[in-house]
PyMOL Python script that loads the backbone (N, CA, C, O; Angstrom):
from pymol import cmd

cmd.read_pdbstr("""\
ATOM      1  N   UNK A   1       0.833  -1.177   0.000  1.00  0.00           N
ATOM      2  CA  UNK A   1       0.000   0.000   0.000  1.00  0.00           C
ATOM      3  C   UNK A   1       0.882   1.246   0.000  1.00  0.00           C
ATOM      4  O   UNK A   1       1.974   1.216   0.568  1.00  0.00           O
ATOM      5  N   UNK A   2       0.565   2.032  -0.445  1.00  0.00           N
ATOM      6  CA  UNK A   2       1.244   3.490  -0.748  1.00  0.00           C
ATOM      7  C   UNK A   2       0.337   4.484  -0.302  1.00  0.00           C
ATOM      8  O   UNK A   2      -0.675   5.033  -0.739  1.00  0.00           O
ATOM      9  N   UNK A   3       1.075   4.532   0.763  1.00  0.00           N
ATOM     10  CA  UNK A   3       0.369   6.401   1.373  1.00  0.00           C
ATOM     11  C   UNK A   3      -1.067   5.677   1.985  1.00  0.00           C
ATOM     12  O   UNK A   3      -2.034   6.437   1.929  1.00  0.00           O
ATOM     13  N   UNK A   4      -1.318   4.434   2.510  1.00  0.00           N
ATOM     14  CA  UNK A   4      -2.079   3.826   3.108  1.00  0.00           C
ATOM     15  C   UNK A   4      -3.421   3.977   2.319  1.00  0.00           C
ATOM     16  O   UNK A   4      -4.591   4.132   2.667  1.00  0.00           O
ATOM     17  N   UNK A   5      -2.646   3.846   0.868  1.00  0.00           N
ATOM     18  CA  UNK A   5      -4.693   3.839  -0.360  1.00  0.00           C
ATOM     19  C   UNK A   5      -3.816   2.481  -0.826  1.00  0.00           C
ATOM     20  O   UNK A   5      -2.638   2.207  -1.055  1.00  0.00           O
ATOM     21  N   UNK A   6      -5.643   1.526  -0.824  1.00  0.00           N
ATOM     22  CA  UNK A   6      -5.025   0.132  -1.514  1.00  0.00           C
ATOM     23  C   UNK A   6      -5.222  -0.072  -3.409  1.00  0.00           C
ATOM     24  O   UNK A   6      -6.076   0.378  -4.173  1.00  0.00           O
ATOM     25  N   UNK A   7      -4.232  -0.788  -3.606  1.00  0.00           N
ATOM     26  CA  UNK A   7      -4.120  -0.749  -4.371  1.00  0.00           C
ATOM     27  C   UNK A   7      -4.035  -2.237  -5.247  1.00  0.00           C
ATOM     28  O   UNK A   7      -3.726  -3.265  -4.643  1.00  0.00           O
ATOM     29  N   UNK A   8      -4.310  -2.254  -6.586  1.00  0.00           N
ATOM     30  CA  UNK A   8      -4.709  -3.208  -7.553  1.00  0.00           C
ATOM     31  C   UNK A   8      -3.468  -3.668  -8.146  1.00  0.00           C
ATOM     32  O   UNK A   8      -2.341  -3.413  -7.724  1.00  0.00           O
ATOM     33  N   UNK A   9      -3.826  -4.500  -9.355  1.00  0.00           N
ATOM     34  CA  UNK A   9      -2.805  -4.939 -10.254  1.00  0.00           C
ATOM     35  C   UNK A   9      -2.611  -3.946 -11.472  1.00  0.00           C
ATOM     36  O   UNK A   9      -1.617  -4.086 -12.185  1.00  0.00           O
ATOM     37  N   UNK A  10      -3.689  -2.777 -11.775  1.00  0.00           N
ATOM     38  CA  UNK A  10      -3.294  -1.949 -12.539  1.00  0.00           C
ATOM     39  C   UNK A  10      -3.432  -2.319 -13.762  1.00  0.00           C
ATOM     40  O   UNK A  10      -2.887  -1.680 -14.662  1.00  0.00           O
ATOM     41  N   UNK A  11      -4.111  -3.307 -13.982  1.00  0.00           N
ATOM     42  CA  UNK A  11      -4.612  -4.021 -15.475  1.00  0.00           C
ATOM     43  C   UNK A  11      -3.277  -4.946 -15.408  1.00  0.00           C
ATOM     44  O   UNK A  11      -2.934  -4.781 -16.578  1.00  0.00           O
ATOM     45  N   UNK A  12      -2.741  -5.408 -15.115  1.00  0.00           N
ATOM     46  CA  UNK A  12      -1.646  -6.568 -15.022  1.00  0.00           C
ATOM     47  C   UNK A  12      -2.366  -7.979 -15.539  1.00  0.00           C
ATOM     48  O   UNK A  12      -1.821  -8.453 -16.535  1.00  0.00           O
ATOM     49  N   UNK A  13      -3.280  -8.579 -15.123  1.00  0.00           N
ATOM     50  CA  UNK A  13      -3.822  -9.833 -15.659  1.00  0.00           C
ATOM     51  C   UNK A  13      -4.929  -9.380 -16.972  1.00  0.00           C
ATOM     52  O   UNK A  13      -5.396 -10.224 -17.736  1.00  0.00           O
ATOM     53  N   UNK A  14      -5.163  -8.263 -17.042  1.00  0.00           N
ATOM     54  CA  UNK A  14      -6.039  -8.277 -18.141  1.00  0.00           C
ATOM     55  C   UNK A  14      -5.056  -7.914 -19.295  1.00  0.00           C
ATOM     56  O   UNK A  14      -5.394  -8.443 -20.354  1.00  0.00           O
ATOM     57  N   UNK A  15      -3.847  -7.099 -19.379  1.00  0.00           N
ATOM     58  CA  UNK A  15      -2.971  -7.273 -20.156  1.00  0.00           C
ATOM     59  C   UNK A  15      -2.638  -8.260 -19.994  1.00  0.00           C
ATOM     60  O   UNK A  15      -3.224  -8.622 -21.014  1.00  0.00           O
ATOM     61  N   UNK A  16      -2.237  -9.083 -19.671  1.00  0.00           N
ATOM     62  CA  UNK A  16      -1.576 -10.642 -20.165  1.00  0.00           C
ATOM     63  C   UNK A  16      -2.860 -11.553 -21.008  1.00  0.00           C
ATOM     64  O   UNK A  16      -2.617 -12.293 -21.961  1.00  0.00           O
ATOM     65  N   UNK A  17      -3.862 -11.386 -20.597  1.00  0.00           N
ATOM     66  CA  UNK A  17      -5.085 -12.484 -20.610  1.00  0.00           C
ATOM     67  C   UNK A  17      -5.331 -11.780 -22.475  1.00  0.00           C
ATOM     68  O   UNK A  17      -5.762 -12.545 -23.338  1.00  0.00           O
ATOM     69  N   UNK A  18      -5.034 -10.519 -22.769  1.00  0.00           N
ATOM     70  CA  UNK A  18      -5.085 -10.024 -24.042  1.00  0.00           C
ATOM     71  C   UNK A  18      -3.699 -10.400 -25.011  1.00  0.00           C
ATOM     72  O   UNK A  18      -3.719 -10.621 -26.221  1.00  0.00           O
ATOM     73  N   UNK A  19      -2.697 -10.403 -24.257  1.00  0.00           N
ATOM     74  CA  UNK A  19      -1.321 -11.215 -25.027  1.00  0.00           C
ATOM     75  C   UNK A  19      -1.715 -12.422 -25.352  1.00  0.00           C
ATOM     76  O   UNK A  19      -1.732 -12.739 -26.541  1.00  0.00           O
ATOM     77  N   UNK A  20      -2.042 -13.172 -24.522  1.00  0.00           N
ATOM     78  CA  UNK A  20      -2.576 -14.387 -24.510  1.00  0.00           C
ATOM     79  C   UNK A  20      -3.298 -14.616 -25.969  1.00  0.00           C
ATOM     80  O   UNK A  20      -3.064 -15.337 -26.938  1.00  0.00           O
ATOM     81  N   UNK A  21      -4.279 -13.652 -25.640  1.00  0.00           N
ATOM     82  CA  UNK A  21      -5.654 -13.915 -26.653  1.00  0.00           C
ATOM     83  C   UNK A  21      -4.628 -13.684 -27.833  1.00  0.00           C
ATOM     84  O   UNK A  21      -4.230 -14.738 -28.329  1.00  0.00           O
ATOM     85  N   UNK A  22      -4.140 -12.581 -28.360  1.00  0.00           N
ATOM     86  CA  UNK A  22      -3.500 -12.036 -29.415  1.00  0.00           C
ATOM     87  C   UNK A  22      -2.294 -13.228 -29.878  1.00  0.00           C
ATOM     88  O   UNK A  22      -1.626 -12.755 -30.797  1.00  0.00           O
ATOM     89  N   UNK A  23      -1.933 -14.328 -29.584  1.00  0.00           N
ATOM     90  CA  UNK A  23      -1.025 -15.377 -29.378  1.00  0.00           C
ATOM     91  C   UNK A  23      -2.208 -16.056 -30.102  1.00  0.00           C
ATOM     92  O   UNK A  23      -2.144 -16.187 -31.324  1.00  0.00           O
ATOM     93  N   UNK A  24      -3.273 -16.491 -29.424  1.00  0.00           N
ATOM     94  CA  UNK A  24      -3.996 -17.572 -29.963  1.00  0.00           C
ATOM     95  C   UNK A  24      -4.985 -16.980 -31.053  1.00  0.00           C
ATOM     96  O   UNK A  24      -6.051 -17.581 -31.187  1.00  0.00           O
ATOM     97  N   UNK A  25      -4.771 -15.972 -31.771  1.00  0.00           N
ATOM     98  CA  UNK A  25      -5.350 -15.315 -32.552  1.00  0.00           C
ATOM     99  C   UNK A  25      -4.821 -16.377 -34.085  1.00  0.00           C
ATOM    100  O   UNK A  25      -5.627 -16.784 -34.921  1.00  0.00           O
ATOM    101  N   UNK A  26      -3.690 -16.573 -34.114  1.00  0.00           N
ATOM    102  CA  UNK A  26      -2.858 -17.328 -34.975  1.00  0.00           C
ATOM    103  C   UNK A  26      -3.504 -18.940 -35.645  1.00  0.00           C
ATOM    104  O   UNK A  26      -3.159 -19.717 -36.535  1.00  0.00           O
ATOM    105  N   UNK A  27      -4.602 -18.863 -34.638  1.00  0.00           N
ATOM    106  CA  UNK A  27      -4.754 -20.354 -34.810  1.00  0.00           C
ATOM    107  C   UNK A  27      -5.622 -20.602 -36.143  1.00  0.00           C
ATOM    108  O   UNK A  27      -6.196 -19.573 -36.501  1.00  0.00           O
ATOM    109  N   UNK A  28      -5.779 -21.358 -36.697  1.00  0.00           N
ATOM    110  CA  UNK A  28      -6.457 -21.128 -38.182  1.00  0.00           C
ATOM    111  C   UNK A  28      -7.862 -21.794 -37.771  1.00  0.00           C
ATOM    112  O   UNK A  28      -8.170 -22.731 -37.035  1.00  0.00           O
ATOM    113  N   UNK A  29      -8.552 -20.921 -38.551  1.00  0.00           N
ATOM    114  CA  UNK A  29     -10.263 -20.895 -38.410  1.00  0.00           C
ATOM    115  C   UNK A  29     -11.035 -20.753 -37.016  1.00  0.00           C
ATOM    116  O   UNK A  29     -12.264 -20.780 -37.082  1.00  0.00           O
ATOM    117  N   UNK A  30     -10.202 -20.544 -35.264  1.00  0.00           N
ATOM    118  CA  UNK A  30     -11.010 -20.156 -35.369  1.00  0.00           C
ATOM    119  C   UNK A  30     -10.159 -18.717 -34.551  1.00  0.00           C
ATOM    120  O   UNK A  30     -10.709 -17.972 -33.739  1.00  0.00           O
ATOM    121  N   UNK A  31      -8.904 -18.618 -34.963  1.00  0.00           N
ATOM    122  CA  UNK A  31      -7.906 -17.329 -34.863  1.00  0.00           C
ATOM    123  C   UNK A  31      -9.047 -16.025 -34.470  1.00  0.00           C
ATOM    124  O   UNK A  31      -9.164 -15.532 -33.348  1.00  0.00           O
ATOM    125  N   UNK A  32      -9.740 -15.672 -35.556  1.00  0.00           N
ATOM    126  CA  UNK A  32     -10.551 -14.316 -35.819  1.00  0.00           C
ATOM    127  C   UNK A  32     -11.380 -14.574 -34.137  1.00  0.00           C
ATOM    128  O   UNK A  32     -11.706 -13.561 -33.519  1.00  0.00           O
ATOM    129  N   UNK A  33     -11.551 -15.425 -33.759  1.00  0.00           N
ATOM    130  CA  UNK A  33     -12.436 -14.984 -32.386  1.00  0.00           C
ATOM    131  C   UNK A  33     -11.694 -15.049 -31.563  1.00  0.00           C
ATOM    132  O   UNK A  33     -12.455 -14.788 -30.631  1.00  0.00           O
ATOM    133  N   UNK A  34     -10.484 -15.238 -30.984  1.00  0.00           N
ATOM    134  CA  UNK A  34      -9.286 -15.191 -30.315  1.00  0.00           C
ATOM    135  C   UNK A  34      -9.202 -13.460 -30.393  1.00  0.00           C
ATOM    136  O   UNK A  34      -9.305 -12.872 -29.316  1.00  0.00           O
ATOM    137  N   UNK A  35      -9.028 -12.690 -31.569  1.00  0.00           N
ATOM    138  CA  UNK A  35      -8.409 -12.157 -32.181  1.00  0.00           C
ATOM    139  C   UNK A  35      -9.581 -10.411 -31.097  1.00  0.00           C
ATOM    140  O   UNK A  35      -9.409  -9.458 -30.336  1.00  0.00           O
ATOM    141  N   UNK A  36     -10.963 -11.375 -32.118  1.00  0.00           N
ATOM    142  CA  UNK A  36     -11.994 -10.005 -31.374  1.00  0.00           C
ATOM    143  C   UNK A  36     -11.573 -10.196 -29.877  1.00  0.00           C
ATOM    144  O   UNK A  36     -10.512  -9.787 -29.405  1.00  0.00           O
ATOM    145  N   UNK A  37     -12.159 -10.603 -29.468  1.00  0.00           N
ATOM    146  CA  UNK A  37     -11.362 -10.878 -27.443  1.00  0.00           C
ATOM    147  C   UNK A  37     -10.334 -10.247 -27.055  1.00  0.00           C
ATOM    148  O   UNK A  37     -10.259  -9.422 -26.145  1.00  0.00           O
ATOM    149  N   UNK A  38      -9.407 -10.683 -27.847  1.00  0.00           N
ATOM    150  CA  UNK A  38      -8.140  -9.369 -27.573  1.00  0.00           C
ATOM    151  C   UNK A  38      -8.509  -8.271 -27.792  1.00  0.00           C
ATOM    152  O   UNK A  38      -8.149  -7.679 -26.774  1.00  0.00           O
ATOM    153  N   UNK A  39      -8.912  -7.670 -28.322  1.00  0.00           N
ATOM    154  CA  UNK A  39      -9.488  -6.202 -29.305  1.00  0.00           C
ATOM    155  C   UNK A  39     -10.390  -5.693 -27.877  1.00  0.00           C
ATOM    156  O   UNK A  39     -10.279  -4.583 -27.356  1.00  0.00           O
ATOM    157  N   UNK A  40     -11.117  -6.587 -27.499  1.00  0.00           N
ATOM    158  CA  UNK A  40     -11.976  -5.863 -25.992  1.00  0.00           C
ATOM    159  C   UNK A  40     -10.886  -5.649 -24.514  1.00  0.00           C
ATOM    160  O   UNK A  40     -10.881  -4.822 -23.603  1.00  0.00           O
ATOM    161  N   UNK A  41      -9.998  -6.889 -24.856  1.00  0.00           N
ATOM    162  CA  UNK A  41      -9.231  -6.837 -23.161  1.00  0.00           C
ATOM    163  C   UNK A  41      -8.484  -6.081 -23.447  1.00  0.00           C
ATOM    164  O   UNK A  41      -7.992  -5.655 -22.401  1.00  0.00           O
ATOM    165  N   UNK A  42      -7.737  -5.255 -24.909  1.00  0.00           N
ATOM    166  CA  UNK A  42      -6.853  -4.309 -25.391  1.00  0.00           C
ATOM    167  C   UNK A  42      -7.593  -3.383 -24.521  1.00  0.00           C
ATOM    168  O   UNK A  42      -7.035  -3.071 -23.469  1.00  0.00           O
ATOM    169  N   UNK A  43      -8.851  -2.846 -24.797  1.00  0.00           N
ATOM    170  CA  UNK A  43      -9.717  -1.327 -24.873  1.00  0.00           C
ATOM    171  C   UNK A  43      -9.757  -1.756 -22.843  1.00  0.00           C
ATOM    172  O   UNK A  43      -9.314  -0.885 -22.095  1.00  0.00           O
ATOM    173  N   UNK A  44     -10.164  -2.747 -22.379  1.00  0.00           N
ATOM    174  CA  UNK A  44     -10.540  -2.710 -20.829  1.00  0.00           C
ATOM    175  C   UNK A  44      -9.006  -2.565 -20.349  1.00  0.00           C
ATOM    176  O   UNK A  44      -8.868  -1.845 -19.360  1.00  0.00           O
ATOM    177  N   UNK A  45      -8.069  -3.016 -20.780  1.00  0.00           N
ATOM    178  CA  UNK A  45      -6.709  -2.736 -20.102  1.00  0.00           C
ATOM    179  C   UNK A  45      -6.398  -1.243 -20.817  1.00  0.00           C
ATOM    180  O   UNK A  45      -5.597  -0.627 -20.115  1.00  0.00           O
ATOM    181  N   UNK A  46      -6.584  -0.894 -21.367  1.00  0.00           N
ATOM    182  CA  UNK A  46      -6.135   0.555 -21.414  1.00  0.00           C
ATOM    183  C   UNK A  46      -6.768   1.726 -20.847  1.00  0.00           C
ATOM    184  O   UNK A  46      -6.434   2.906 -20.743  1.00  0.00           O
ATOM    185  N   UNK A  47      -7.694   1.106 -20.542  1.00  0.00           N
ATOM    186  CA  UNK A  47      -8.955   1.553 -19.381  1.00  0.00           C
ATOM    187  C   UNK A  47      -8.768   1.725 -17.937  1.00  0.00           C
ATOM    188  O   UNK A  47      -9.009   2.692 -17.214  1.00  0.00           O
ATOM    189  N   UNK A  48      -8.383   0.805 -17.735  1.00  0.00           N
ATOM    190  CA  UNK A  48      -7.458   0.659 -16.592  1.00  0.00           C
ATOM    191  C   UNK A  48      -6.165   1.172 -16.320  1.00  0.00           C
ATOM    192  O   UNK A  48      -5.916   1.449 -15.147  1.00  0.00           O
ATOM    193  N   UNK A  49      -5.307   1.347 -17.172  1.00  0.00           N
ATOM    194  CA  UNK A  49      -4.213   1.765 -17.078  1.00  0.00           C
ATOM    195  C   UNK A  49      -4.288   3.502 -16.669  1.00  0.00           C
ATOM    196  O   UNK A  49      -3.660   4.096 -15.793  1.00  0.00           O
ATOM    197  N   UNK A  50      -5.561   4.175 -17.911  1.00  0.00           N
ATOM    198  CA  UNK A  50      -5.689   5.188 -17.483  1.00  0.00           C
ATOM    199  C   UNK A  50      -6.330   5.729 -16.584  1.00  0.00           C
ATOM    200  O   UNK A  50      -6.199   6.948 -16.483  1.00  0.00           O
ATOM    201  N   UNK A  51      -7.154   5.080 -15.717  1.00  0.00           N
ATOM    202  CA  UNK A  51      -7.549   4.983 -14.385  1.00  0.00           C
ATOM    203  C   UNK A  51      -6.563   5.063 -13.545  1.00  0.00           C
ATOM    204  O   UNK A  51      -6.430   6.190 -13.067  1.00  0.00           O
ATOM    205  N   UNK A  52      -5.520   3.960 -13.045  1.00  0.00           N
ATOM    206  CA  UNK A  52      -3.850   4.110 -12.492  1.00  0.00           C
ATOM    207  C   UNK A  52      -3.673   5.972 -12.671  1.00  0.00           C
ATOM    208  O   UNK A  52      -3.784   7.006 -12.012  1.00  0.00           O
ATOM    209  N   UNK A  53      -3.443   5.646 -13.588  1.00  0.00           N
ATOM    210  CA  UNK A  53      -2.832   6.817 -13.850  1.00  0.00           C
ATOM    211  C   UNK A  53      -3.265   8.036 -13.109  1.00  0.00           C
ATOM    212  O   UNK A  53      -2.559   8.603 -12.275  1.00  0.00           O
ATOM    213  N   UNK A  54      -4.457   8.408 -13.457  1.00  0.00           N
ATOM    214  CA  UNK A  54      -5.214   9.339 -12.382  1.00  0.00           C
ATOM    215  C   UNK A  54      -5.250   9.377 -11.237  1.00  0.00           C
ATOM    216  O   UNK A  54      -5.259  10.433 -10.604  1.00  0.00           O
ATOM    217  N   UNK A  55      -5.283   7.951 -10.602  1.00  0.00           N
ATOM    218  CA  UNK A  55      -4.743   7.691  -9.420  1.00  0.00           C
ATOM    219  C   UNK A  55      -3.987   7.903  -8.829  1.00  0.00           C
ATOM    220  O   UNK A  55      -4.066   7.963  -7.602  1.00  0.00           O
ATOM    221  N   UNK A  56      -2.463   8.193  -9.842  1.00  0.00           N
ATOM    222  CA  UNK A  56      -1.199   7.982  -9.085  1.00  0.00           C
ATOM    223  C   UNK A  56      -1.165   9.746  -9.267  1.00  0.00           C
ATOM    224  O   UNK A  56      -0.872  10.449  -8.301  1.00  0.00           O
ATOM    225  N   UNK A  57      -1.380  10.125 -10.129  1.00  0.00           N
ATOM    226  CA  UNK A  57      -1.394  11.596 -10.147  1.00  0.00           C
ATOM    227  C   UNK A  57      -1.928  12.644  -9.006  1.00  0.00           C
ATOM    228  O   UNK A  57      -1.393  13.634  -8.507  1.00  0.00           O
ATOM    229  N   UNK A  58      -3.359  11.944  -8.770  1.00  0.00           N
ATOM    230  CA  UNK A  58      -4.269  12.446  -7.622  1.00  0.00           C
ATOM    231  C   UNK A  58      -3.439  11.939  -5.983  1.00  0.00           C
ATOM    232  O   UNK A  58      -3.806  12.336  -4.877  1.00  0.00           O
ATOM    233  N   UNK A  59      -2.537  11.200  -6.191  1.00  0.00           N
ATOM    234  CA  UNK A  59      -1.950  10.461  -4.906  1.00  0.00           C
ATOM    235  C   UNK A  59      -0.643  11.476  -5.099  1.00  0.00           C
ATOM    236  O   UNK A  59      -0.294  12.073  -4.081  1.00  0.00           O
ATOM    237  N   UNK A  60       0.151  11.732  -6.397  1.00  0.00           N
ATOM    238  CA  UNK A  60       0.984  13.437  -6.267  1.00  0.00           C
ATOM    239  C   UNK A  60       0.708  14.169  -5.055  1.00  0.00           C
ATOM    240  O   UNK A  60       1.088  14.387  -3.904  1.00  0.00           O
ATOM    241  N   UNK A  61      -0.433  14.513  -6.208  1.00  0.00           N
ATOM    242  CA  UNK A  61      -1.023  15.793  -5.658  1.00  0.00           C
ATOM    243  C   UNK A  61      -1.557  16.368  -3.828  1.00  0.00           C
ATOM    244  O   UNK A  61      -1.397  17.355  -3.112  1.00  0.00           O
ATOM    245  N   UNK A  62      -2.222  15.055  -3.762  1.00  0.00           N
ATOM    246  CA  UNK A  62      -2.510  15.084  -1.940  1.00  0.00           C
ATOM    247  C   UNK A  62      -1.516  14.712  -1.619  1.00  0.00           C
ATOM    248  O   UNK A  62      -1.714  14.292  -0.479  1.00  0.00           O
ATOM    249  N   UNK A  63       0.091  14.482  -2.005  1.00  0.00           N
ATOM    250  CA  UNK A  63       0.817  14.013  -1.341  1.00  0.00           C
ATOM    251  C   UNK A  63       1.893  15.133  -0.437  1.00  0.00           C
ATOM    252  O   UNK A  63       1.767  16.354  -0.348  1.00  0.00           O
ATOM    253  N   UNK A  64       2.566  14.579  -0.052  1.00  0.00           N
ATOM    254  CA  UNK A  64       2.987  15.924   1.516  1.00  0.00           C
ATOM    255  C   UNK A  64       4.350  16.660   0.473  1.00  0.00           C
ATOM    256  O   UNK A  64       4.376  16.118  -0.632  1.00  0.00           O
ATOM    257  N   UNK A  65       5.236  17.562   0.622  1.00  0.00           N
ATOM    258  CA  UNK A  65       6.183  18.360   0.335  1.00  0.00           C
ATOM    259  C   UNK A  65       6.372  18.356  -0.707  1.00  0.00           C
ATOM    260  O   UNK A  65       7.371  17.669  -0.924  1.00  0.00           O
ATOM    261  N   UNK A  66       5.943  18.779  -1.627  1.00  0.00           N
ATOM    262  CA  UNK A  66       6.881  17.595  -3.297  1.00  0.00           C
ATOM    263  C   UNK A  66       8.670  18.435  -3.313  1.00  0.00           C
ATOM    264  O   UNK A  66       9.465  17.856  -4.053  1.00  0.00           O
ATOM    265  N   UNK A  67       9.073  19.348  -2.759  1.00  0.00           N
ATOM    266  CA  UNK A  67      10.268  19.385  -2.641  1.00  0.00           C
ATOM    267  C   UNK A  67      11.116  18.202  -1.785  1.00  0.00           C
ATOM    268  O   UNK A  67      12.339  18.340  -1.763  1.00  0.00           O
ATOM    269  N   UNK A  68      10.588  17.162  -1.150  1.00  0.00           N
ATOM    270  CA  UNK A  68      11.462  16.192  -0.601  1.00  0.00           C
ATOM    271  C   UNK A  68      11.922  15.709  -1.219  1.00  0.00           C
ATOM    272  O   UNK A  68      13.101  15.398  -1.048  1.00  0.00           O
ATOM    273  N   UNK A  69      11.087  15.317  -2.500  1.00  0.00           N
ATOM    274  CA  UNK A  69      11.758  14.530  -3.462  1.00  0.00           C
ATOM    275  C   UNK A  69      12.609  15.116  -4.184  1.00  0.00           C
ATOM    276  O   UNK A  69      13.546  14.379  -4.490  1.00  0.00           O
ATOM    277  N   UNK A  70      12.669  16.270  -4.630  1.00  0.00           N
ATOM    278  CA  UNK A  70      13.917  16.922  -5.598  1.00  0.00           C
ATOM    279  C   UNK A  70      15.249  17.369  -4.776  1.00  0.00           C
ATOM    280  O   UNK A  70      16.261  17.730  -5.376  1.00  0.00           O
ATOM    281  N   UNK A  71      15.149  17.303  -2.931  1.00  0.00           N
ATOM    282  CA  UNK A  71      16.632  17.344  -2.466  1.00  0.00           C
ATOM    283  C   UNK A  71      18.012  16.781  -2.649  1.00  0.00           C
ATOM    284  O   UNK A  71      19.161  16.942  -2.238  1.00  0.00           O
ATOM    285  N   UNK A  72      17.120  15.835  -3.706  1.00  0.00           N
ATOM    286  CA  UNK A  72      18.792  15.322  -3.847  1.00  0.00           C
ATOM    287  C   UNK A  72      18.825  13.646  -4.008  1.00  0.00           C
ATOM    288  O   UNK A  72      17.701  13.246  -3.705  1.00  0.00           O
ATOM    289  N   UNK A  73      19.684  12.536  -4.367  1.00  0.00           N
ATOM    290  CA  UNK A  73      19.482  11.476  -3.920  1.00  0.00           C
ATOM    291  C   UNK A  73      19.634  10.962  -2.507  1.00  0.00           C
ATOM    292  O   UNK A  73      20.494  11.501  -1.809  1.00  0.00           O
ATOM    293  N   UNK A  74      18.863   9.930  -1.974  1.00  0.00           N
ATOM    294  CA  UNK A  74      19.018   9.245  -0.635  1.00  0.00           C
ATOM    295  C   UNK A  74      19.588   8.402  -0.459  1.00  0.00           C
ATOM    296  O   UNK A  74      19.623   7.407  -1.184  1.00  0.00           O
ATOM    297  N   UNK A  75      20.526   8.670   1.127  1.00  0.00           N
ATOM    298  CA  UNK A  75      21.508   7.490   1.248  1.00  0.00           C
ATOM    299  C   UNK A  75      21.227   5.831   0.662  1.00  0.00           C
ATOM    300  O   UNK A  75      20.161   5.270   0.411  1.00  0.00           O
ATOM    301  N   UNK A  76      22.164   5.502   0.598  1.00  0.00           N
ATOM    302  CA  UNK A  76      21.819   3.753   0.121  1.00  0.00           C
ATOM    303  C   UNK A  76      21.311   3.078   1.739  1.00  0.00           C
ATOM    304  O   UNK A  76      21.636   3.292   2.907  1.00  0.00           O
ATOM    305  N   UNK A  77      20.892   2.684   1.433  1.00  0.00           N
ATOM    306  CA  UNK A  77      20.545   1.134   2.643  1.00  0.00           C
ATOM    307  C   UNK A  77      21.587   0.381   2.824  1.00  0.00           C
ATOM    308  O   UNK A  77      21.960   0.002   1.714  1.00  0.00           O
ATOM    309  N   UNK A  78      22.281  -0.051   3.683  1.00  0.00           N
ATOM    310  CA  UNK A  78      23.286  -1.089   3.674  1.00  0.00           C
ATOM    311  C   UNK A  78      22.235  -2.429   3.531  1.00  0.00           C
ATOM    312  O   UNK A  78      21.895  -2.768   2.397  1.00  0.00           O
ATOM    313  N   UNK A  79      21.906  -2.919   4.310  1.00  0.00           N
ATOM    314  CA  UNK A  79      21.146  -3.775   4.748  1.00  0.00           C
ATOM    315  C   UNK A  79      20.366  -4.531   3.357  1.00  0.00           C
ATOM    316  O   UNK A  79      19.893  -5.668   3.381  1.00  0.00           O
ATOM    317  N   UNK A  80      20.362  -3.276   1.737  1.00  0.00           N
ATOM    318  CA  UNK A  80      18.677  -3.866   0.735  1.00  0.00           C
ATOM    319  C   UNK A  80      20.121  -4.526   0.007  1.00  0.00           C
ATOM    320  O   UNK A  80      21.120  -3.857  -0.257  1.00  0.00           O
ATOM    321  N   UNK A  81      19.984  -5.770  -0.203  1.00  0.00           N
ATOM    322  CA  UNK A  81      20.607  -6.290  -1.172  1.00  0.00           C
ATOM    323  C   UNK A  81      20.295  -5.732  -2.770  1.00  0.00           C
ATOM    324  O   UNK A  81      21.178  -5.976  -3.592  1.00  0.00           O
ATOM    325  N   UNK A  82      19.055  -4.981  -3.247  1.00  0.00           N
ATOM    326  CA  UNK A  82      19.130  -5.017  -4.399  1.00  0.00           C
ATOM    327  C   UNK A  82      19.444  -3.253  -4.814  1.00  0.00           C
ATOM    328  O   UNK A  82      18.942  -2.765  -5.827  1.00  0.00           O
ATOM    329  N   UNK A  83      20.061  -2.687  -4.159  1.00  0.00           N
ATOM    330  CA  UNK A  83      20.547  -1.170  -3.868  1.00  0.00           C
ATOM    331  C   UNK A  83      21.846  -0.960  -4.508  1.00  0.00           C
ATOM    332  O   UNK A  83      22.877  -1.303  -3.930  1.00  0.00           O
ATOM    333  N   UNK A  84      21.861  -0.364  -5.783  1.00  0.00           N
ATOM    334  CA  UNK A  84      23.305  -0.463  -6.606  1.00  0.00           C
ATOM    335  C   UNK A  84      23.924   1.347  -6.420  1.00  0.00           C
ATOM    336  O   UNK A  84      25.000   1.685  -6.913  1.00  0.00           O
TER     337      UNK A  84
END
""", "prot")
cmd.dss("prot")
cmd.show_as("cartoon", "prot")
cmd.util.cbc("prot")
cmd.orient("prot")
């Protein structure tokens, strides 16, 4: 959770479930209905995405100092192994 608002996958399985579809689009005869399916989970995941988006913008915006973030970079963590 971020800034204690919960949060989703952000269209994460409905983009894949449309890769998917767009993969089995290939298949001969009955490809073309694979094909429409993708064409809808395309339009609902981009739907979603721009939903996120507003979200994360509106979570900016109520968010506290926005100069904290431009002071500078923050010390490393000893401790996060994945901290380069």
């Amino acid at each position: 959770m971020a800034m204690n608002q919960p949060t989703d996958d952000c269209g994460e399985q409905t983009g894949m479930t449309a890769a998917i579809l767009m993969v089995c689009g290939i298949i001969p005869c009955i490809g073309f209905l694979f094909s429409i399916a993708a064409l809808v989970f395309i339009g609902m995941y981009l739907v979603k995405v721009w939903e996120c988006k507003g979200r994360a913008e509106q979570l900016a915006i109520a968010g506290g100092d926005p100069g904290q973030w431009a002071a500078g970079p923050q010390p490393l963590d000893p401790n996060n192994p994945y901290a380069s």
